[in-house]
NUTORLUM-699657 format. One line per field, with one value per residue (C-alpha): residue number from 1; residue in one letter; x, y, z; chain. Coordinates in steps of 0.1 Angstrom, whole numbers, plus 5000, padded with zeros to 4 digits. Example, Ala and Ser with C-alpha at 12.3 -4.5 7.8 and 13.67 -1.06 7.14 Angstrom:
nr 1, 2 .
rest a, s .
xx 5123, 5137 .
yy 4955, 4989 .
zz 5078, 5071 .
kette A, A .
END
This chain:
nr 1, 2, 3, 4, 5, 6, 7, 8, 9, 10, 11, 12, 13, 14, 15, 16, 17, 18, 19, 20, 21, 22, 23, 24, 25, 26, 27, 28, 29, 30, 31, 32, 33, 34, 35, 36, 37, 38, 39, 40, 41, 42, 43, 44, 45, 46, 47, 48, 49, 50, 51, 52, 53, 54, 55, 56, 57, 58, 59, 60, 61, 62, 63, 64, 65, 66, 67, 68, 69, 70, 71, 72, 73, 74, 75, 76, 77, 78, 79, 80, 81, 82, 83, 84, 85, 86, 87, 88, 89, 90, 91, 92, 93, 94, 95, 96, 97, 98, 99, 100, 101, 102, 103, 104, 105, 106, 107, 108, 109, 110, 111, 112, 113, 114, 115, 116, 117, 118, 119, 120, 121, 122, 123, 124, 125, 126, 127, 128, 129, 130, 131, 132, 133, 134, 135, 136, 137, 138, 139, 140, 141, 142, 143, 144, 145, 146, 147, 148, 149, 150, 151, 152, 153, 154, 155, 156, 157, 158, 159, 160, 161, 162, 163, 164, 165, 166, 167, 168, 169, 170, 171, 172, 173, 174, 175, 176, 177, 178, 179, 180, 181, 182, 183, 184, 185, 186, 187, 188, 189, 190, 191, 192, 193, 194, 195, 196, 197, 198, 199, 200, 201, 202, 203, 204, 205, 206, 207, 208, 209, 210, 211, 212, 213, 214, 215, 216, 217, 218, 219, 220, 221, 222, 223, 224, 225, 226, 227, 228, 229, 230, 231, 232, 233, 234, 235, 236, 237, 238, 239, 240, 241, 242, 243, 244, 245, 246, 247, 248, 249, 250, 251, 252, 253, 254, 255, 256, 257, 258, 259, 260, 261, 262, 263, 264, 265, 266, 267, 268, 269, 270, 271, 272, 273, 274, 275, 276, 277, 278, 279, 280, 281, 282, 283, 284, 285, 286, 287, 288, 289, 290, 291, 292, 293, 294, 295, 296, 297, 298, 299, 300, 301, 302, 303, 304, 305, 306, 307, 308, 309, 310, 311, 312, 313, 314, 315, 316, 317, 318, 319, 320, 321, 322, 323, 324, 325, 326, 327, 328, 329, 330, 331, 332, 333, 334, 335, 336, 337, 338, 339, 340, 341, 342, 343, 344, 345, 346, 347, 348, 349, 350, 351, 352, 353, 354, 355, 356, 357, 358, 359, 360, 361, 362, 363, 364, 365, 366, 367, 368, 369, 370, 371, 372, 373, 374, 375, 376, 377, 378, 379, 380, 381, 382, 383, 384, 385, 386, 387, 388, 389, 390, 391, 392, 393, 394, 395, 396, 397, 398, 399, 400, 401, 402, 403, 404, 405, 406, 407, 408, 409, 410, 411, 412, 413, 414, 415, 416, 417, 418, 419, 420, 421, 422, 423, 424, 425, 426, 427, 428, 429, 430, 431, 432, 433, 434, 435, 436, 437, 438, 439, 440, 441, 442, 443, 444, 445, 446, 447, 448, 449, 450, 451, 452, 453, 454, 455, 456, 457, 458, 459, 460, 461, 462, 463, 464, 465, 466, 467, 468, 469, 470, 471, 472, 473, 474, 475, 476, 477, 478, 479, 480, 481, 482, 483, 484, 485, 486, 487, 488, 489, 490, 491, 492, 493, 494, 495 .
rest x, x, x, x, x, x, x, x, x, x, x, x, x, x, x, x, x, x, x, x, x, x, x, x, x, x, x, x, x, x, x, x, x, x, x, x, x, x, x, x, x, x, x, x, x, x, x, x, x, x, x, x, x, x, x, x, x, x, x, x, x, x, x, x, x, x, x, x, x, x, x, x, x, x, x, x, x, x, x, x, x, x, x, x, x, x, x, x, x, x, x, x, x, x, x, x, x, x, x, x, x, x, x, x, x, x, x, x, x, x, x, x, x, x, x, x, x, x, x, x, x, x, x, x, x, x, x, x, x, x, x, x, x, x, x, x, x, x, x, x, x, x, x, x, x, x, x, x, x, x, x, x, x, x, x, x, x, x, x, x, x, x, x, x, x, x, x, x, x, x, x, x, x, x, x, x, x, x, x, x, x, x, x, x, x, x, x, x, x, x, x, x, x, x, x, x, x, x, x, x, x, x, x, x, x, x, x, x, x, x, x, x, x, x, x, x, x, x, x, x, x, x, x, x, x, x, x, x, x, x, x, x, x, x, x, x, x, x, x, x, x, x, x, x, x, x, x, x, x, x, x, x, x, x, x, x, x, x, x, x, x, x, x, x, x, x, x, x, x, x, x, x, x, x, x, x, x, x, x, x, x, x, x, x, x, x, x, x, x, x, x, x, x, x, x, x, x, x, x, x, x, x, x, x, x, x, x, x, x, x, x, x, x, x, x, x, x, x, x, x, x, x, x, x, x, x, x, x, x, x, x, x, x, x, x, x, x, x, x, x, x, x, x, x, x, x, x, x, x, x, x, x, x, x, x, x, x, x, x, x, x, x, x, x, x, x, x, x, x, x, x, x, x, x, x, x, x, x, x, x, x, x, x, x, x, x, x, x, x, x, x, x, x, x, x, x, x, x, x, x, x, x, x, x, x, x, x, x, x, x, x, x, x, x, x, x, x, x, x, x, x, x, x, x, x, x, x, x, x, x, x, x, x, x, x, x, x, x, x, x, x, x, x, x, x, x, x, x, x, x, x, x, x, x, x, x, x, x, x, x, x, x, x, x, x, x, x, x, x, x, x, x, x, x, x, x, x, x, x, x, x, x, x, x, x, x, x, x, x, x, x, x, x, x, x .
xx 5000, 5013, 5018, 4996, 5013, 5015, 5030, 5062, 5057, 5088, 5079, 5095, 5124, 5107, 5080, 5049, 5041, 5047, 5069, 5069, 5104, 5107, 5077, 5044, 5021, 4995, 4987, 4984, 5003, 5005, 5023, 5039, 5035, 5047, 5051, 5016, 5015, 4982, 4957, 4968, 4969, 4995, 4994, 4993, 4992, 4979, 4962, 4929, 4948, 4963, 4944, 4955, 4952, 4949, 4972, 4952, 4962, 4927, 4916, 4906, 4881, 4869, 4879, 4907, 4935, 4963, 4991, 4983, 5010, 5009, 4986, 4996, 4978, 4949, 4950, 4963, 4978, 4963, 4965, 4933, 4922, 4911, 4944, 4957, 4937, 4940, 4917, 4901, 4909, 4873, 4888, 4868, 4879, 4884, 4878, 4865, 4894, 4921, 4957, 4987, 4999, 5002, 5027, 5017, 5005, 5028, 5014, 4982, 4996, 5004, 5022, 5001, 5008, 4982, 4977, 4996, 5026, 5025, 5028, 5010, 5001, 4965, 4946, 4931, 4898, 4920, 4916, 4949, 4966, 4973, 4966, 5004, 5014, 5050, 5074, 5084, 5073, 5087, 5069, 5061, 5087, 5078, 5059, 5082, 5084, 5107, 5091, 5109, 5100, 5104, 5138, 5153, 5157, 5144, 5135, 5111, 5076, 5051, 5017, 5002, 5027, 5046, 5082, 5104, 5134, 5131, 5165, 5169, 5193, 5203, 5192, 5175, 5167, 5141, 5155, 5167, 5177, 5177, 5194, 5190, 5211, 5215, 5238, 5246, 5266, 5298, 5288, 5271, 5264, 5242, 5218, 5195, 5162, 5171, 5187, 5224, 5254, 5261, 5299, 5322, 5334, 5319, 5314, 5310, 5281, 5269, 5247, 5222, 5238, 5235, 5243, 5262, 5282, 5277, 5296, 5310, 5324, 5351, 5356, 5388, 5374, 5381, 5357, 5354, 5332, 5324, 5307, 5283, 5306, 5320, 5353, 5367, 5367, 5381, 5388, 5378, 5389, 5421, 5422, 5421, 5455, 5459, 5484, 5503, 5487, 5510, 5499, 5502, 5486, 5462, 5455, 5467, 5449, 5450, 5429, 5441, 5445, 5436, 5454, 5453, 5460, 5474, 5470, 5494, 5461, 5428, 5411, 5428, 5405, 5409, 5420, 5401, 5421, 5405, 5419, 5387, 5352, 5337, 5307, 5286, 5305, 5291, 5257, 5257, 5273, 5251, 5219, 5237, 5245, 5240, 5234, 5255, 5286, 5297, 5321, 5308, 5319, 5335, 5341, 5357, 5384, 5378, 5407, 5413, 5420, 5418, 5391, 5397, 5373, 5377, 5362, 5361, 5386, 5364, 5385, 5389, 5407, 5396, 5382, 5413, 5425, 5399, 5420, 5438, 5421, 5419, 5390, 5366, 5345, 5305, 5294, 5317, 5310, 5273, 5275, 5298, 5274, 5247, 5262, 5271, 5234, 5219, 5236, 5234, 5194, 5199, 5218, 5189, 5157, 5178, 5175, 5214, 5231, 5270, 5281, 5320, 5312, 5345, 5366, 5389, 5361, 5346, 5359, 5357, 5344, 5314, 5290, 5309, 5317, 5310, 5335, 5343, 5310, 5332, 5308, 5279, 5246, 5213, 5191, 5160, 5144, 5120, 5147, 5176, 5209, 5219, 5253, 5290, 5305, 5345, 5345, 5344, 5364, 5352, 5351, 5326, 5303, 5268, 5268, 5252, 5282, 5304, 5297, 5307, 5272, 5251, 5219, 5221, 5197, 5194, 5200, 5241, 5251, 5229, 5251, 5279, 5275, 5266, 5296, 5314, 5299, 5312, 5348, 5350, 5339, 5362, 5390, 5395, 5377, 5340, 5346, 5377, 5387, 5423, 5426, 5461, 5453, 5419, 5431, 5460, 5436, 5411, 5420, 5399, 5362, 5373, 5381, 5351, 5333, 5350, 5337, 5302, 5304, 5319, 5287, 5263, 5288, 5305, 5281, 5277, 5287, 5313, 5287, 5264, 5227, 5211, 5235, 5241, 5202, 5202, 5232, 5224, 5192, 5214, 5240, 5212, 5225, 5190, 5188, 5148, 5153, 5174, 5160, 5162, 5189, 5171, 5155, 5188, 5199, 5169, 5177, 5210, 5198, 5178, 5205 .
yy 5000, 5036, 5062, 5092, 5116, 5141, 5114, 5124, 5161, 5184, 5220, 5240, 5268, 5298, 5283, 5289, 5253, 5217, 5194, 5158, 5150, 5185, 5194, 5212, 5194, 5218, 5252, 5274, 5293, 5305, 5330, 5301, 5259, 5234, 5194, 5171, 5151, 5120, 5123, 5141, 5178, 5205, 5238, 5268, 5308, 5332, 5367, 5355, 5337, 5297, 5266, 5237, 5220, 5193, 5173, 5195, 5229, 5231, 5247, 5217, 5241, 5273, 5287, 5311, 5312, 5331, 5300, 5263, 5237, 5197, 5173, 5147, 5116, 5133, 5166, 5198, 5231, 5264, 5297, 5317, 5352, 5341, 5323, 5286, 5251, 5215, 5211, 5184, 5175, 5200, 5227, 5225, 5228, 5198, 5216, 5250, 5255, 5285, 5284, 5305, 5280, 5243, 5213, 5181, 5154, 5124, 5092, 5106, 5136, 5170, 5196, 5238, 5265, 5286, 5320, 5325, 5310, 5277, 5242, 5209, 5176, 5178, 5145, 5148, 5158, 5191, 5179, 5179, 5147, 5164, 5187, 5205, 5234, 5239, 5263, 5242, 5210, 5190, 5164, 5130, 5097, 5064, 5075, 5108, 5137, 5163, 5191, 5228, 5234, 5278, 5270, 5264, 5230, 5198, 5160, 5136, 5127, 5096, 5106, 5109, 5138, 5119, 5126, 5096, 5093, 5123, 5142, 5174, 5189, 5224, 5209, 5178, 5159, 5129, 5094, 5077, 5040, 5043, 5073, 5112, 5142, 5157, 5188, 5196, 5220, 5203, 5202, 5175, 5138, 5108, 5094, 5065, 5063, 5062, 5097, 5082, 5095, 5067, 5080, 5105, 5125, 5158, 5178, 5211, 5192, 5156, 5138, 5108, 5081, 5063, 5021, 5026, 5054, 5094, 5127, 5148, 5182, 5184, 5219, 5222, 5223, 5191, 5164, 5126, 5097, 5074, 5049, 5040, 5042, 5074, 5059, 5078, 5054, 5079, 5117, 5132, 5164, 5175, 5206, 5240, 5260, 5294, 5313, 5341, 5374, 5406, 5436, 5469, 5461, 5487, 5474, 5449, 5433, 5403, 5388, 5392, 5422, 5442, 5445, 5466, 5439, 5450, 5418, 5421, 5413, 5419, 5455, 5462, 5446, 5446, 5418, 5408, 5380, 5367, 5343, 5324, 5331, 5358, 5348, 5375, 5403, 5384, 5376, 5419, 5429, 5409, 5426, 5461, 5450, 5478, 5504, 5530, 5539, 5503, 5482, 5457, 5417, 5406, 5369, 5347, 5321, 5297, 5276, 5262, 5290, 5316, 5335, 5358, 5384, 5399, 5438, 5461, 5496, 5525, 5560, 5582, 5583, 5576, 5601, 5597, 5575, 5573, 5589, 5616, 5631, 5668, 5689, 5690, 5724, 5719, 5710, 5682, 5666, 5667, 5654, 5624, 5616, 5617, 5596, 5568, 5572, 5562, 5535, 5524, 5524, 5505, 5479, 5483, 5477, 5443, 5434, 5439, 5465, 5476, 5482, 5492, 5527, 5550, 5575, 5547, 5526, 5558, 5567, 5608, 5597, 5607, 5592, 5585, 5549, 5531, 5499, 5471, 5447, 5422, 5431, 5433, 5416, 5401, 5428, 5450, 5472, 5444, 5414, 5430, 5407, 5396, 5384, 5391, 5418, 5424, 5449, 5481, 5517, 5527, 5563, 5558, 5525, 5537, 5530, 5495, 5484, 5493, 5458, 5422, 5414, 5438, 5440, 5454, 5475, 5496, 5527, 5517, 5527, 5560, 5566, 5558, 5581, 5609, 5605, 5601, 5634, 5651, 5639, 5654, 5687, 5687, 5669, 5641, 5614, 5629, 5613, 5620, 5599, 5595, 5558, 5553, 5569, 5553, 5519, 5526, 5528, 5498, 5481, 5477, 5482, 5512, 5525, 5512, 5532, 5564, 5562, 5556, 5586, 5602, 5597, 5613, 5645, 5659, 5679, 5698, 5733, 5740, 5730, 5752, 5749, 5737, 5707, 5702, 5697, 5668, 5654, 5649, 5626, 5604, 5607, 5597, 5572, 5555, 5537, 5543, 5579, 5581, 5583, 5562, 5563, 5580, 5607, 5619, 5620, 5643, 5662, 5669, 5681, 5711, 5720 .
zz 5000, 4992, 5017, 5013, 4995, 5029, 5045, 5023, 5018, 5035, 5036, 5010, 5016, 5026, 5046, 5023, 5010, 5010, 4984, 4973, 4955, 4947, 4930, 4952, 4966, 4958, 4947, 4973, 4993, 5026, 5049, 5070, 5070, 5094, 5092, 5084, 5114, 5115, 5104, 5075, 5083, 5090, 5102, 5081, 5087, 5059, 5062, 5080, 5105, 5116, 5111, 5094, 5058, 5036, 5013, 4988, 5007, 5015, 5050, 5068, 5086, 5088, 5124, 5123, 5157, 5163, 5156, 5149, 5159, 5149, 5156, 5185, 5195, 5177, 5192, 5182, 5202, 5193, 5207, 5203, 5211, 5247, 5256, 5242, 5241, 5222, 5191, 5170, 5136, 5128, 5147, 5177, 5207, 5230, 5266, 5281, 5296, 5284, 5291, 5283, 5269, 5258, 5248, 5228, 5239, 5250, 5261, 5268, 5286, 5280, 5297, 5302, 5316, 5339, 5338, 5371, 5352, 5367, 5347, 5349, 5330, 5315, 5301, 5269, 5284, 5296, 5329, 5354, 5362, 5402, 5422, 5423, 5400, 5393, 5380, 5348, 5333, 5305, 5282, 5298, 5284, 5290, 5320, 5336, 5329, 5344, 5368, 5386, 5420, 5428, 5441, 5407, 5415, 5387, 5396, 5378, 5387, 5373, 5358, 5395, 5396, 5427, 5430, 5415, 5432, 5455, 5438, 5431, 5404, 5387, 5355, 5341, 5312, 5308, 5313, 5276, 5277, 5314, 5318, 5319, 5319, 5350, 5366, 5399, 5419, 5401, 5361, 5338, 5346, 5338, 5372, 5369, 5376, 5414, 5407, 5413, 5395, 5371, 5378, 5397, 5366, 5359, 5327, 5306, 5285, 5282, 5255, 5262, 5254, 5225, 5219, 5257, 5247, 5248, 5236, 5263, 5270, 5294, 5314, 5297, 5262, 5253, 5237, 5246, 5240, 5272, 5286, 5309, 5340, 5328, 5314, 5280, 5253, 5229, 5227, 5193, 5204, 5228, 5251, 5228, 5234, 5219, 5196, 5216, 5195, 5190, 5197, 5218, 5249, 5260, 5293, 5318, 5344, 5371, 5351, 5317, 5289, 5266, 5229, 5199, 5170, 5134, 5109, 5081, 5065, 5076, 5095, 5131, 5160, 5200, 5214, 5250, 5271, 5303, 5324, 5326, 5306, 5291, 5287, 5306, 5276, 5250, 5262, 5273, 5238, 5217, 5236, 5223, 5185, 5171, 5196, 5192, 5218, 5226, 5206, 5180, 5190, 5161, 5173, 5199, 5206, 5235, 5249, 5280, 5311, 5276, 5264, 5238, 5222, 5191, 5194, 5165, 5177, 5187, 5183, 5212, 5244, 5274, 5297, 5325, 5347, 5375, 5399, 5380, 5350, 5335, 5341, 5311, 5301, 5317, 5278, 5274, 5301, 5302, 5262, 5276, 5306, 5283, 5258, 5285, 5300, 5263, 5268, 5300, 5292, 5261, 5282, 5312, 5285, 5276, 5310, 5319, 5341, 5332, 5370, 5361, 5344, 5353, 5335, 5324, 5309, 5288, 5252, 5249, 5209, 5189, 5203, 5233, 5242, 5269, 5270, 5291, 5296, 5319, 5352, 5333, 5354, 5342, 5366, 5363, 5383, 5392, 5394, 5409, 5410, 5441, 5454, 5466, 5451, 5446, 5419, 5411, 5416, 5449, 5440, 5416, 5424, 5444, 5485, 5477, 5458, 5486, 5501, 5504, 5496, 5480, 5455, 5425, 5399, 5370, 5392, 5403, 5365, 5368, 5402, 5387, 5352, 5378, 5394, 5359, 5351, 5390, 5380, 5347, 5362, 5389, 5370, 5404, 5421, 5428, 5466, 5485, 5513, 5528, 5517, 5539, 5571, 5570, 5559, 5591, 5614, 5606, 5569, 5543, 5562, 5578, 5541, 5532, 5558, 5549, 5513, 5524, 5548, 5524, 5500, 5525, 5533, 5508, 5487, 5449, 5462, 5432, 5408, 5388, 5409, 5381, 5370, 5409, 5414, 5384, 5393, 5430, 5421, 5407, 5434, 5462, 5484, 5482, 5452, 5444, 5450, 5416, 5382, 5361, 5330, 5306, 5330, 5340, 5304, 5295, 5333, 5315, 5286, 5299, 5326 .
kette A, A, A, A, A, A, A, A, A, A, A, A, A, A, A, A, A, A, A, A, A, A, A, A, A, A, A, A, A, A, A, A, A, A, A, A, A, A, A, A, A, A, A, A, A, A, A, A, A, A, A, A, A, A, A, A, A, A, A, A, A, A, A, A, A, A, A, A, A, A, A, A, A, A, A, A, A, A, A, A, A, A, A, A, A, A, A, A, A, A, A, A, A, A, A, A, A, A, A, A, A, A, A, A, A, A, A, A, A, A, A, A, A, A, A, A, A, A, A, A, A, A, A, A, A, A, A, A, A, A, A, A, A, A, A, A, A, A, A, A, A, A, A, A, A, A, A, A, A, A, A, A, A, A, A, A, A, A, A, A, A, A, A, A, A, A, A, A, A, A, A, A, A, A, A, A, A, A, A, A, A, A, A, A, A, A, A, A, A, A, A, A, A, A, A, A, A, A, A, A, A, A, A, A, A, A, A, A, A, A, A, A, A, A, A, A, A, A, A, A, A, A, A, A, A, A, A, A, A, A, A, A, A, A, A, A, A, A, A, A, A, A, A, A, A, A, A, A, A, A, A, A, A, A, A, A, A, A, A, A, A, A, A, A, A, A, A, A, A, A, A, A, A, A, A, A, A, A, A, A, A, A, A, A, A, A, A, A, A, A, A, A, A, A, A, A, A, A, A, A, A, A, A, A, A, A, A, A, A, A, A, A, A, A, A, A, A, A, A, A, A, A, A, A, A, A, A, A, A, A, A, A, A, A, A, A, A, A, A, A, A, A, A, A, A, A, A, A, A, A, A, A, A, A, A, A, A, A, A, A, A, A, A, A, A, A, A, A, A, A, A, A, A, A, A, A, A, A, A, A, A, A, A, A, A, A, A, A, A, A, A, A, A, A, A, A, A, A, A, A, A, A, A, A, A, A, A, A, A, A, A, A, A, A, A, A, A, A, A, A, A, A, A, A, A, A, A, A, A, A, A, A, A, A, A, A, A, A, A, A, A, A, A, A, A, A, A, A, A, A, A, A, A, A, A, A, A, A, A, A, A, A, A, A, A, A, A, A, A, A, A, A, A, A, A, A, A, A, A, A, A, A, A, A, A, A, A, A, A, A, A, A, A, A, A .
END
């Protein structure tokens, strides 16, 4: 008997219709197609909205929803105007029930979402396997499925929604050939279904495993192929080593440097080495492509304690050094602050906050630049980062920095660009504290002390009223009494 012809349709490049051996299955065409899944239909968007066709192209009904997805076991997701549901092959739909949204069904169950943002397994009459909602839940296999408790924290449940094996992990995969992926506090294993490490090793990454043997990624970079008790069977990739790069280095830290690189072929580039990862520049620079002030990521090298960005060269010099720079005229330095504030909200509306802005980290450019993304934090307003903090010039981070534990917003860059700003005025540190009598007398907290003291005495006096009234907002030692990035840029503009 020959399969029906949808049964061997791909969809064609560009989205907008089917093929069997090349050629169209049909006529039509549509704004966007997915796979036919049983019995015979696949989802398709046009101007009036999703639903799903024929073979023939052919609505295969005449509701309209926002998106159509595949049918599983019989049952299709959709999202309509009153939230998401499962639907018949006639486009009706199987419960009264609205969610924000559902998965497809696996072995007779099916993982939503509520409209408080908690998950659970449905049946296919829409009603919940359990009682408990979760943070997460994956797609049932062979009878588990993987749920998130609020903590962050992942284990497995059966279809009563009752905890396996009682283990909790960072991360977690459903069990294949009678094992999962799991990471704890140490990297990437393999646990059985009694949620035991199948060995001691750790990794970077790990894939199921496949005919006894999986690919994994060591912490060093390196690739291997193992077995079941964790034992490498072969490596098809040794530890990355880099290249020493010439260059005139621009900057040199503890924890690597900074280089200007001329290629005897090729455009001039900065070279970034960090002893370690660099992962929270990229993730930060790539949520700024194209904005305007910050340096474009032209690539990366990874090796094993290197990691080396490739950044295209931004003209200008640096504002100063943060502890002895030049005075600026008013005008200048209210176009630089501005500039970095632009910024600093483009980086805030992605979600991140910069938290090392200082004169050394400015470029005095057109637009100005605003470099070094190395301390950049996932926070918002809403979701502030929390944690222990060993960063930062002390003249210039906001009072909350100025701890071993602190919490962190939007707001610390929009201190910190107001104290940029206070600097370039003055031409010094916007905060003066006698670092070696203080640090004589009690060490480091007693420094520490003087700096936030310092915060809440020394005052704007030498400053024009006007720029010292905007300025001082941002400078408020209580972080929701500051405006936000782009107020304080607008402030500046009518000072």
């Amino acid at each position: 008997m020959n399969p029906a012809r949808w049964q061997e349709a791909v969809v064609a490049p560009g989205g907008t219709h089917h093929l069997v051996n090349g050629e169209p299955l049909y006529d039509a065409r549509f704004d966007e197609v997915l796979k036919f899944h049983a019995p015979g239909l696949a989802p398709a968007r046009d101007t009036s909205g999703a639903f799903h066709i024929s073979e023939g192209g052919v609505p295969a009904y005449t509701r309209r929803f926002v998106r159509t997805f595949g049918y599983y076991e019989g049952l299709a997701a959709a999202d309509t105007a009153a939230g998401w549901c499962h639907i018949h092959p006639d486009g009706e739909p199987v419960y009264p029930s609205r969610w924000a949204w559902c998965g497809n069904f696996q072995g007779g169950r099916c993982t939503v979402r509520d409209q408080a943002g908690r998950y659970i397994h449905i049946d296919p009459r829409g009603e919940p396997l359990y009682a408990k909602r979760w943070r997460y839940a994956g797609d049932f296999r062979d009878g588990i499925a993987v749920v998130q408790r609020d903590d962050g924290l992942s284990s497995h449940v059966d279809a009563a929604g009752e905890l396996t094996h009682g283990r909790w992990f960072l991360d977690l995969d459903v069990f294949h050939k009678a094992f999962a992926r799991a990471r704890d506090e140490f990297g990437w294993t393999h646990i059985s279904p009694y949620g035991e490490a199948a060995y001691d090793r750790r990794f970077a990454a790990v894939e199921p495993f496949y005919n006894g043997q999986a690919r994994v990624e060591r912490f060093d970079g390196g690739l291997e192929v193992i077995n079941e008790r964790g034992e490498r069977l072969v490596e098809i990739r040794g530890t990355p080593h880099s290249e020493p790069i010439e260059g005139v280095v621009l900057a040199r830290t503890a924890w690597g440097r900074v280089q200007l690189v001329e290629p005897t072929s090729g455009r001039p580039f900065v070279s970034k080495w960090t002893r370690g990862s660099n992962d929270r520049e990229v993730e930060a620079l790539l949520a700024l492509k194209g904005q305007p002030g910050v340096p474009a990521l032209l690539g990366r090298d990874r090796f094993d304690m290197n990691d080396r960005l490739r950044l295209s060269v931004c003209e200008g010099d640096v504002v100063g050094d943060p502890r002895r720079l030049r005075a600026y005229s008013e005008s200048e330095a209210i176009r630089v602050t501005r500039g970095v504030l632009t910024v600093c909200a483009a980086l805030h509306e992605a979600g991140w906050i910069h938290t090392d802005v200082h004169p050394g980290n400015v470029l005095v450019s057109d637009p100005p630049t605003l470099l070094d993304f190395g301390c950049a934090l996932r926070a918002t307003y809403r979701d502030p980062w929390r944690g222990e903090i060993n960063w930062g010039v002390w003249e210039y981070v906001p009072p909350e920095q100025l701890a071993d534990f602190g919490r962190l917003d939007p707001s610390a860059d929009v201190y910190s660009a107001a104290a940029l700003c206070v600097a370039m005025l003055r031409g010094g540190p916007p905060f003066r504290v006698a670092v070696q009598r203080h640090f004589t007398a009690g060490g480091w907290p007693a420094v520490r002390s003087a700096f936030v003291t310092a915060r809440a005495t020394q005052g704007l006096d030498d400053l024009r009223p006007e720029l010292a009234r905007a300025l001082a907002r941002g400078l408020s030692v209580d972080p929701a009494s500051r405006p936000t990035a782009s107020e304080l840029a607008e402030d500046l503009a009518h000072v």
